[in-house]
Structures are given as C-alpha cells and as structure tokens.
C-alpha atoms as an extended CHARMM CRD file, in Angstrom:
* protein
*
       141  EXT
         1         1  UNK       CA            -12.6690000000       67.0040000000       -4.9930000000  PROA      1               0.0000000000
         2         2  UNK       CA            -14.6560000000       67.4790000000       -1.5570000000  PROA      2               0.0000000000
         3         3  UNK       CA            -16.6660000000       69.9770000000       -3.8810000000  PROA      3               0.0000000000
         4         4  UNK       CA            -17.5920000000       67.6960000000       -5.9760000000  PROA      4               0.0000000000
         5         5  UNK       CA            -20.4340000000       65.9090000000       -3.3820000000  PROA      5               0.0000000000
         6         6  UNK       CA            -21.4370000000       68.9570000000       -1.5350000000  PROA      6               0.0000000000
         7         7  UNK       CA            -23.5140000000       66.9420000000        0.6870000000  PROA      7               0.0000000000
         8         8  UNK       CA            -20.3480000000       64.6260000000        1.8590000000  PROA      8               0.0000000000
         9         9  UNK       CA            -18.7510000000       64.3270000000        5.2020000000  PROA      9               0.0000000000
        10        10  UNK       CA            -15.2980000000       63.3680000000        5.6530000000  PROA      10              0.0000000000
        11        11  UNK       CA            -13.4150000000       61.7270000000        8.5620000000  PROA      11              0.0000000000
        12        12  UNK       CA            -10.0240000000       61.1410000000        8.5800000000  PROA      12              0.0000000000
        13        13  UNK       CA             -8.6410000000       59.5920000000       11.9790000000  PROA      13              0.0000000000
        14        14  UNK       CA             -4.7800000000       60.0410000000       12.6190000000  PROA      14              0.0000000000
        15        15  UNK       CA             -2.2980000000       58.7960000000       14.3980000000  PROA      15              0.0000000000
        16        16  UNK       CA              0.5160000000       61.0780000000       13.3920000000  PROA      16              0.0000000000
        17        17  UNK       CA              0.4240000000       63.7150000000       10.5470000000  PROA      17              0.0000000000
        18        18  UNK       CA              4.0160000000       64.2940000000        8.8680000000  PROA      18              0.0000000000
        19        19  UNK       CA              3.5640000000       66.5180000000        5.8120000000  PROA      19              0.0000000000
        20        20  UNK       CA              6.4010000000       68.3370000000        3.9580000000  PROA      20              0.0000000000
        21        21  UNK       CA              6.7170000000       71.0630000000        1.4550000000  PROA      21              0.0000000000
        22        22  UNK       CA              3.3410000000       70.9520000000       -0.6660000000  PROA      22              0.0000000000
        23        23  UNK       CA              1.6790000000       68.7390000000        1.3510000000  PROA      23              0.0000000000
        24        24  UNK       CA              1.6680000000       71.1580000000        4.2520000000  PROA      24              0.0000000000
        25        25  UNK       CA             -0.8730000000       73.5170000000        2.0460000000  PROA      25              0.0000000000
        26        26  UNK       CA             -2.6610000000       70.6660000000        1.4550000000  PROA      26              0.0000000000
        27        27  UNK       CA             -3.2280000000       69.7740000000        4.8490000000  PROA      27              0.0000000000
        28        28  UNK       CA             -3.8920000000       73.5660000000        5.5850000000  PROA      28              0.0000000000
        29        29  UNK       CA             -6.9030000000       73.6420000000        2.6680000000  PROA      29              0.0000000000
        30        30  UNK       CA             -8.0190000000       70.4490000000        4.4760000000  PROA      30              0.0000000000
        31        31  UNK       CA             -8.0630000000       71.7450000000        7.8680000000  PROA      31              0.0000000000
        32        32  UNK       CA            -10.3080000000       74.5760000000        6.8580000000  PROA      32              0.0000000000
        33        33  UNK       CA            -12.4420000000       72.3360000000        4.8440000000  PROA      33              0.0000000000
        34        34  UNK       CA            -15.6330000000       72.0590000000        7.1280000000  PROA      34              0.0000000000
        35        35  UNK       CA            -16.7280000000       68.9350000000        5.4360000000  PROA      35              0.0000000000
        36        36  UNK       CA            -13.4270000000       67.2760000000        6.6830000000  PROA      36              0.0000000000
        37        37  UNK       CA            -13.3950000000       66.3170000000        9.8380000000  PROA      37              0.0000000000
        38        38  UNK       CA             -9.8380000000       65.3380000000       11.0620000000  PROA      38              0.0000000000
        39        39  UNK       CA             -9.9350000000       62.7980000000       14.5450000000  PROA      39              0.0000000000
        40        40  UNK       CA             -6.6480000000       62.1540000000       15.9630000000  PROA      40              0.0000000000
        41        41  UNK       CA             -6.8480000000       58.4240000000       17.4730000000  PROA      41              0.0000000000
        42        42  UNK       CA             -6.4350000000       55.2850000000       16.1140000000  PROA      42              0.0000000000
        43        43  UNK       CA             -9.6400000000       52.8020000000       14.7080000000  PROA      43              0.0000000000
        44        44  UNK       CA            -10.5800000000       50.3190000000       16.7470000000  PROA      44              0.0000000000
        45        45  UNK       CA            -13.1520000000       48.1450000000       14.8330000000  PROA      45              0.0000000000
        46        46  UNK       CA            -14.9830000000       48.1800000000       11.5230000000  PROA      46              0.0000000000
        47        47  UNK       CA            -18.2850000000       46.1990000000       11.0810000000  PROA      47              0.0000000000
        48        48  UNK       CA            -21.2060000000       46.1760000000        9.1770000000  PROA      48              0.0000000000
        49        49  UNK       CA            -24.8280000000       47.4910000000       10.2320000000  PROA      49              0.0000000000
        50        50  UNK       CA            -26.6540000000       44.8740000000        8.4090000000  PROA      50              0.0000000000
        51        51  UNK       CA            -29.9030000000       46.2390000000        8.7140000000  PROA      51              0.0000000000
        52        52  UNK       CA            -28.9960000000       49.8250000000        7.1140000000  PROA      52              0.0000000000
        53        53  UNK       CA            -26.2290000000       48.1520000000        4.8160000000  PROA      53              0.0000000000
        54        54  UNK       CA            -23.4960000000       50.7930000000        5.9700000000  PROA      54              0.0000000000
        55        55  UNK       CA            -20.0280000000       50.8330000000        7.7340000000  PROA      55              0.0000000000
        56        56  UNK       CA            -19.9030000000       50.8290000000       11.2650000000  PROA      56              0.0000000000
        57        57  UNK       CA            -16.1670000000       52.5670000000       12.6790000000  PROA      57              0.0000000000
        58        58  UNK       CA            -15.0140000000       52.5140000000       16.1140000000  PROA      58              0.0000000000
        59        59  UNK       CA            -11.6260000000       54.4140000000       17.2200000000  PROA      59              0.0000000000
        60        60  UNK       CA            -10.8390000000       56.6880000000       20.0410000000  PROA      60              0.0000000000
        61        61  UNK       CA            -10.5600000000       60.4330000000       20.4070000000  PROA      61              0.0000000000
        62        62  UNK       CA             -7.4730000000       60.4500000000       21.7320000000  PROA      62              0.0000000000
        63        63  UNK       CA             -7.3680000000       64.8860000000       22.1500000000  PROA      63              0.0000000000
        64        64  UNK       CA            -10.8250000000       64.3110000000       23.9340000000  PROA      64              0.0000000000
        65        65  UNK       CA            -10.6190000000       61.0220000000       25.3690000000  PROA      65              0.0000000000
        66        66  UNK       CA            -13.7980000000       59.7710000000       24.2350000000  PROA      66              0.0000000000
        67        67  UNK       CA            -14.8500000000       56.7420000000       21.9620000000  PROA      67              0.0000000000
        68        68  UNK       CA            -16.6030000000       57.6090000000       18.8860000000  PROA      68              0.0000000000
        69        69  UNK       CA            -18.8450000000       55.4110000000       16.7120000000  PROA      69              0.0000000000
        70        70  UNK       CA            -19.2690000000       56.5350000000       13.1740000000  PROA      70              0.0000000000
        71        71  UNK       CA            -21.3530000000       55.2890000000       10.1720000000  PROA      71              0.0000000000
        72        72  UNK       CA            -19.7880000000       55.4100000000        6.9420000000  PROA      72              0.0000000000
        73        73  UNK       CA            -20.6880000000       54.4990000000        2.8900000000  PROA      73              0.0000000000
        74        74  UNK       CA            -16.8440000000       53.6950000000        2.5350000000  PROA      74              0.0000000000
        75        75  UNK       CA            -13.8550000000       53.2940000000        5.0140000000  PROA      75              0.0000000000
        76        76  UNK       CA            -10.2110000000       53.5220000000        3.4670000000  PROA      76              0.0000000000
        77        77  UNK       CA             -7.8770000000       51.9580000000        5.7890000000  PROA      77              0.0000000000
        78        78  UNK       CA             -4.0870000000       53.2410000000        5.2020000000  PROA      78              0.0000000000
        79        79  UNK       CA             -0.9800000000       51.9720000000        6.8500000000  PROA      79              0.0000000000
        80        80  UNK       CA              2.0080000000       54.0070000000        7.4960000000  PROA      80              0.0000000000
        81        81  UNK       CA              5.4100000000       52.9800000000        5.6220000000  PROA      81              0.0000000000
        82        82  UNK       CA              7.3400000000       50.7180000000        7.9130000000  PROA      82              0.0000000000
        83        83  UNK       CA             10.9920000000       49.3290000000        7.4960000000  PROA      83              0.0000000000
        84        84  UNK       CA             11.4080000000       45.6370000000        6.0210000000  PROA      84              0.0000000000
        85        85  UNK       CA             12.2020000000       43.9140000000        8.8420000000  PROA      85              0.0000000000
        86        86  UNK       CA             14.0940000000       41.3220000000        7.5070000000  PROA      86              0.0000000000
        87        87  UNK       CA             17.9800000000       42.0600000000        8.4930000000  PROA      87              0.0000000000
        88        88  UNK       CA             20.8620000000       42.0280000000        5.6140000000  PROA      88              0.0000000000
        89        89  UNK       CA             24.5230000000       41.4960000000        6.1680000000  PROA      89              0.0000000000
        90        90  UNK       CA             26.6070000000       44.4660000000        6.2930000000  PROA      90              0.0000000000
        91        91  UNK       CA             23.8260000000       47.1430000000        6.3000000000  PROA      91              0.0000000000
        92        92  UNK       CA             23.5180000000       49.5610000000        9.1690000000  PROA      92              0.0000000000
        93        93  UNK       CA             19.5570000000       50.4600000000       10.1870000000  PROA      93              0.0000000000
        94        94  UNK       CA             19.3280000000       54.2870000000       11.8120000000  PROA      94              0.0000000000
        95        95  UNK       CA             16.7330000000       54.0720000000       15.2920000000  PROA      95              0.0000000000
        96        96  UNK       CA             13.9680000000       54.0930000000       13.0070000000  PROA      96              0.0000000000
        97        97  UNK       CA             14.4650000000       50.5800000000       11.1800000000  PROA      97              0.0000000000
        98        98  UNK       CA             15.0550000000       52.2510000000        7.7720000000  PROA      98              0.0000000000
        99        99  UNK       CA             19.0020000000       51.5840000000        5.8300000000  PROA      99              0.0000000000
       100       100  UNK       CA             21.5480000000       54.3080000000        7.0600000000  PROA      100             0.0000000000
       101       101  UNK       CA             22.8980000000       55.5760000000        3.8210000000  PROA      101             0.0000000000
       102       102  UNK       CA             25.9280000000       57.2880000000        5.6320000000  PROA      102             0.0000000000
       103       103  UNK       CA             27.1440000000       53.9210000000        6.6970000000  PROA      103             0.0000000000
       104       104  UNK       CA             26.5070000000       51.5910000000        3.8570000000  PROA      104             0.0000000000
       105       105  UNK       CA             29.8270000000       49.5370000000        2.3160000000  PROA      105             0.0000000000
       106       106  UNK       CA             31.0760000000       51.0850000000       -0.6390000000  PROA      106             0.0000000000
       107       107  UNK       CA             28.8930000000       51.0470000000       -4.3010000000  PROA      107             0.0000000000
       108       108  UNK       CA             25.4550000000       50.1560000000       -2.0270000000  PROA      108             0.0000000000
       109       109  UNK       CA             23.1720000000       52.9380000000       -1.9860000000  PROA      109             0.0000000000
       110       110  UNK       CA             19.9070000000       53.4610000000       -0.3930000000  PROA      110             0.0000000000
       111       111  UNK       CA             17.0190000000       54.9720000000       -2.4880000000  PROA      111             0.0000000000
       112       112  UNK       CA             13.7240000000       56.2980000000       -2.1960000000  PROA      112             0.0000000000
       113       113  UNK       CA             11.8670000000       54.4180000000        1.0830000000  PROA      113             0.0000000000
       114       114  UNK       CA             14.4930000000       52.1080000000        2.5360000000  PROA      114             0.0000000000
       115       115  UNK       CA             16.0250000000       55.4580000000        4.2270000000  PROA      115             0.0000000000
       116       116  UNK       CA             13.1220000000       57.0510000000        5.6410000000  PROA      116             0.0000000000
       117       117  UNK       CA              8.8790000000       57.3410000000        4.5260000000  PROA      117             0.0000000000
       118       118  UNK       CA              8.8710000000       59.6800000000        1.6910000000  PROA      118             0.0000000000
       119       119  UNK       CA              5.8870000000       60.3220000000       -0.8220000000  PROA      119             0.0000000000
       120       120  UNK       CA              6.0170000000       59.1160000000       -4.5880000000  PROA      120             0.0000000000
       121       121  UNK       CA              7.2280000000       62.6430000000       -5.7250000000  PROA      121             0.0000000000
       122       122  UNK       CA             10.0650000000       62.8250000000       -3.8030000000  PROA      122             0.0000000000
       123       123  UNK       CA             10.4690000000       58.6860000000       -3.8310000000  PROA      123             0.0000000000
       124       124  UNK       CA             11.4280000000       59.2870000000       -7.3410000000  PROA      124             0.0000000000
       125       125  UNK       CA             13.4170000000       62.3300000000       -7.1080000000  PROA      125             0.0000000000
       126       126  UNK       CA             15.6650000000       60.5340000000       -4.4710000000  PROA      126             0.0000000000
       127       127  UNK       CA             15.8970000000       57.5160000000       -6.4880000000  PROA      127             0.0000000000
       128       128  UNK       CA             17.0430000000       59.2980000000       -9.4810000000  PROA      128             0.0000000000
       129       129  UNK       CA             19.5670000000       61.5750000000       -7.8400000000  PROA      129             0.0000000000
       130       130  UNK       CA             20.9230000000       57.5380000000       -6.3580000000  PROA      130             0.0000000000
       131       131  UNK       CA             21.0810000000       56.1210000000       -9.5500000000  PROA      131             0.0000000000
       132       132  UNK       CA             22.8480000000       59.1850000000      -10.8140000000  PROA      132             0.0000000000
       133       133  UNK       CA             25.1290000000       58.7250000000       -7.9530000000  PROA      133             0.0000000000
       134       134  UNK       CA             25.7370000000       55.4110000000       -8.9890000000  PROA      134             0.0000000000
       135       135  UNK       CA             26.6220000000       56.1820000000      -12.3620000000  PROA      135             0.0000000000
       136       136  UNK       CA             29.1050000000       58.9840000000      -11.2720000000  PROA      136             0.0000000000
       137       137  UNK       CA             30.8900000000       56.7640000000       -9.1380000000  PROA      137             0.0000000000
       138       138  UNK       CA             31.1260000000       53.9170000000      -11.7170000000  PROA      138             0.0000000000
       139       139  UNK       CA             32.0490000000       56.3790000000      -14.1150000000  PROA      139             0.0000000000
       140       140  UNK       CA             35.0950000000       57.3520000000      -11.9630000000  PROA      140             0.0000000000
       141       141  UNK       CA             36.6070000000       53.9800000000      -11.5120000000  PROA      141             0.0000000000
C-alpha cells in the first residue's frame, strides 16, 4: 500500500529476517521498494520531540556500525514469537524453547506456534492437519 502515500518513507529496523514461501517475494518487492528503507539493528529508545509533536527513534546500524536517530509520525514496535516459558510435566522442549512434537507422550500433539514461529497461514494449516491427526488416531482406537 506504500503507493498509496507517495510521499512516505518507510523504516523497518531488523534483527533477524526469516521469511518462507510467499513471504520471500514479499520481502523481495520490499527490498526494491525505494521508499522502504530496511536497517538491520535493534531500537534503542523512542521519545517524543515535544516541540515538533513527532517520534523520536534511536537504534543502531549494526551492518555500518553507526547510531541513527530518526523522526517518525508513527513507530510500530513488533516482538518476535518466543516459547512460553513456563515448563509442563512430561513435555520435551527442542534447543529453541518451543514443544518437540517427535517426543511428546502418546494422544498430545503440538500445533501451530508451540513447535516453532510460524505465520497465521500456515498457523492454521498446521493446526488443522493436528486436529485431523487427532481425530485419525481416536478414530483407530
């Protein structure tokens, strides 16, 4: 939608960009988008300018090594998807912190996000193809 505000400027900082399937030709139209600006390094520090009523971001460069301060109309801060650390009885975490579905105790399954960061498409699709595996194997008893 980038064409919908000519005049806007985009700037997404990164820490780590893990796309799949087609995300990755999403990520290609937004590399060669020259209103997106894509910073890898982590934000610092937002505050406000009171005097001009905008945003005020701080984060690092981490490719250049520099510190950038950037104005801004809007910041969206996004976390990544991180493992419930809160540990249950009998279930096996891979070296990641998410469930290992390979060595859950029988008629426990793992859907969706507690087996690894997945997008809402394919959240869905896994947790449908789990439930269906449920079924099967309550079928079968």
């Amino acid at each position: 939608y980038i064409h919908l505000y000519p005049d806007g400027k985009v700037k997404i900082f990164y820490i780590d960009l893990r796309v799949a399937g087609r995300n990755e030709d999403f990520l290609n139209r937004v590399e060669n988008t020259s209103q997106i600006e894509l910073i890898k390094g982590k934000v610092a520090k937002v505050s406000k300018d009171r005097n001009r009523g905008q945003l005020i971001v701080e984060a690092e460069d981490i490719l250049s090594g520099t510190k950038i301060t950037a104005s801004a109309d809007l910041v969206i801060l996004a976390t990544g998807i991180v493992p419930n650390e809160i540990p249950v009885e009998g279930i096996t975490l891979n070296e990641d912190g998410f469930i290992d579905p390979d060595q859950l105790p029988k008629g426990i399954y793992a859907a969706a996000c507690s087996k690894k960061p997945l997008d809402v498409s394919a959240s869905l699709k896994d947790a449908t193809g789990t439930a269906l595996k449920a079924i099967q194997s309550a079928m079968t008893k």
